[in-house]
C-alpha positions as CSV (number, residue, x, y, z in Angstrom):
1,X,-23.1,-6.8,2.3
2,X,-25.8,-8.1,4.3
3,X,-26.2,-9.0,7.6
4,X,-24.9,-8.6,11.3
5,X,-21.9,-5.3,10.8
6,X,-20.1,-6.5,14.1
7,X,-19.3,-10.1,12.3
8,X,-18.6,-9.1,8.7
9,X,-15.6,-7.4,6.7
10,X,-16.3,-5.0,4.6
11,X,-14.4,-4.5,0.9
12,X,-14.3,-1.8,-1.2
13,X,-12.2,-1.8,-4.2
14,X,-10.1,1.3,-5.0
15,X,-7.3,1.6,-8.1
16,X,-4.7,4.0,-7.8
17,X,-5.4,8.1,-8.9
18,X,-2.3,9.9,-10.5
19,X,-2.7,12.6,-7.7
20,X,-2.1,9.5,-5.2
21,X,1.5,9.3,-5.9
22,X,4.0,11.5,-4.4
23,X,7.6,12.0,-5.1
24,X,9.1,9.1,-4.3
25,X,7.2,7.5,-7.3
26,X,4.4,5.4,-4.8
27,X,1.0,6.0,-3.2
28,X,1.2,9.2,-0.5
29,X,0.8,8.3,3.0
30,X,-2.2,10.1,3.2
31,X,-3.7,8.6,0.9
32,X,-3.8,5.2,2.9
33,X,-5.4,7.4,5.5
34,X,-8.2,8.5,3.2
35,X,-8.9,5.0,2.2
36,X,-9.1,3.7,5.7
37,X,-12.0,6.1,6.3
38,X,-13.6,5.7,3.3
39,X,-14.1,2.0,3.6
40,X,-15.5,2.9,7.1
41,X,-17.9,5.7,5.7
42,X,-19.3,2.9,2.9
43,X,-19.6,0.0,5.5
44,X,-21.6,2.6,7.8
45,X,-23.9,3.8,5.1
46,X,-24.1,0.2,3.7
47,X,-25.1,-1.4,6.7
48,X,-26.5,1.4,8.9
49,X,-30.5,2.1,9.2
50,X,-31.8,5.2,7.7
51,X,-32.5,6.3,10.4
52,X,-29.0,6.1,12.0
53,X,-27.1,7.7,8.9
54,X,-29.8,10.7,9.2
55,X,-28.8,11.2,13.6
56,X,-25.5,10.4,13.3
57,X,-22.1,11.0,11.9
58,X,-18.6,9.7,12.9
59,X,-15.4,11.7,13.4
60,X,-12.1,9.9,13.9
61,X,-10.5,10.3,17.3
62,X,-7.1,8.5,16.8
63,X,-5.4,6.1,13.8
64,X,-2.4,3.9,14.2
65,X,-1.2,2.8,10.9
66,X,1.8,0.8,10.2
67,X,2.7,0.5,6.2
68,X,4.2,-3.0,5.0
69,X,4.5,-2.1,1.2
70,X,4.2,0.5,-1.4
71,X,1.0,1.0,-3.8
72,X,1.5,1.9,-6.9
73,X,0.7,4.0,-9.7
74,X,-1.9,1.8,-12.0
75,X,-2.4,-0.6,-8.9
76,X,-6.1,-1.9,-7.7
77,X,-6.4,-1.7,-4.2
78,X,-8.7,-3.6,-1.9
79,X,-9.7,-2.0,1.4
80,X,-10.8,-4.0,3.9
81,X,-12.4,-3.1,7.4
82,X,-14.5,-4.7,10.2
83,X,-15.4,-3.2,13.6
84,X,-13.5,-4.1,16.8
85,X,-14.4,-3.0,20.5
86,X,-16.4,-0.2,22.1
87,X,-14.9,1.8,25.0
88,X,-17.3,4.2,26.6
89,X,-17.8,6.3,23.5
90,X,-14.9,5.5,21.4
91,X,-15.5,2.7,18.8
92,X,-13.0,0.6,17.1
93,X,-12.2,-0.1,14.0
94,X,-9.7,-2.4,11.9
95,X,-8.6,-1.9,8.7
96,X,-6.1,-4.1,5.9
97,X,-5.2,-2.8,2.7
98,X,-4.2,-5.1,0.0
99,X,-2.7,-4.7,-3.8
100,X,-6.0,-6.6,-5.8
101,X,-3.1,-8.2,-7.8
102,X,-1.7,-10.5,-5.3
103,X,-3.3,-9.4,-2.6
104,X,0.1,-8.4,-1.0
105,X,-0.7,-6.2,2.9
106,X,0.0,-2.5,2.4
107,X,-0.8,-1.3,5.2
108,X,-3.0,-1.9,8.1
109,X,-4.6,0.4,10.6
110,X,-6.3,0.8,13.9
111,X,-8.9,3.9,14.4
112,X,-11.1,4.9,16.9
113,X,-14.1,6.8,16.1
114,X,-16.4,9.0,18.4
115,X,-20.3,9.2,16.9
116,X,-21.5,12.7,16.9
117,X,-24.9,14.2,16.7
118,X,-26.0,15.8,13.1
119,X,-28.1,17.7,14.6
120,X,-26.1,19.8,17.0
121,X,-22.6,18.9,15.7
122,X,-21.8,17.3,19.3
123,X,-20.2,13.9,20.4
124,X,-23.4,11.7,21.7
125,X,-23.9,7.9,22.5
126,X,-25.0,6.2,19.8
127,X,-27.6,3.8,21.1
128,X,-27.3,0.7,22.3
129,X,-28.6,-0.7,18.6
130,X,-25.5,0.6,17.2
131,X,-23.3,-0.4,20.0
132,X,-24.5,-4.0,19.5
133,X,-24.2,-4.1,15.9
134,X,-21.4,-1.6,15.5
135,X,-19.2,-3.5,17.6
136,X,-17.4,-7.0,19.4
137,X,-17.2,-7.6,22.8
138,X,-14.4,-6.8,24.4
């Protein structure tokens, strides 16, 4: 995708591993969690600078996930994510995971990341560039 980060969603399309289900015969928990940051991680490295991805990194802070409907095995998934607000150092970020098929809600989620430093492994501000583009006014 091209374009302004702060006004686009972001896709990637996932289908469904055998390691993904769990006992009760659908897609683990966790794995919805591991989808939510890996659609953030592509959008970042899709429409970050060089630059950027070579100063900074993100770790998550917080999710809030609330899960609507089960994945399951031999399912396509479609991840979608956009960003939301910034607050001081914490950046927001949405996230809607759909079956390809019907494009039914799975889950949706809510995560706040903190940018840190590749350099020294530290939390740091991430520059009013990414700010702007990296996020929606309030």
């Amino acid at each position: 995708m091209s374009g302004d980060p702060a006004s686009e969603r972001y896709e990637i399309r996932i289908d469904v591993a055998p390691d993904d289900i769990d006992v009760m015969d659908h897609v683990n928990n966790t794995v919805y969690l591991r989808w939510v940051q890996e659609a953030a991680t592509a959008h970042w490295t899709n429409s970050a600078t060089p630059e950027e991805q070579q100063r900074l990194a993100w770790v998550v802070v917080r999710h809030e996930i609330d899960y609507t409907y089960s994945a399951r095995r031999n399912d396509s998934i479609i991840v979608r994510t956009w960003v939301g607000i910034t607050v001081k150092n914490y950046f927001e970020r949405h996230t809607e995971i759909f079956r390809a098929a019907d494009m039914r809600l799975l889950a949706k989620a809510r995560t706040l990341w903190c940018p840190v430093d590749l350099r020294t492994g530290r939390p740091t501000r991430a520059g009013e560039d990414v700010v702007r583009r990296f996020s929606n006014p309030a």
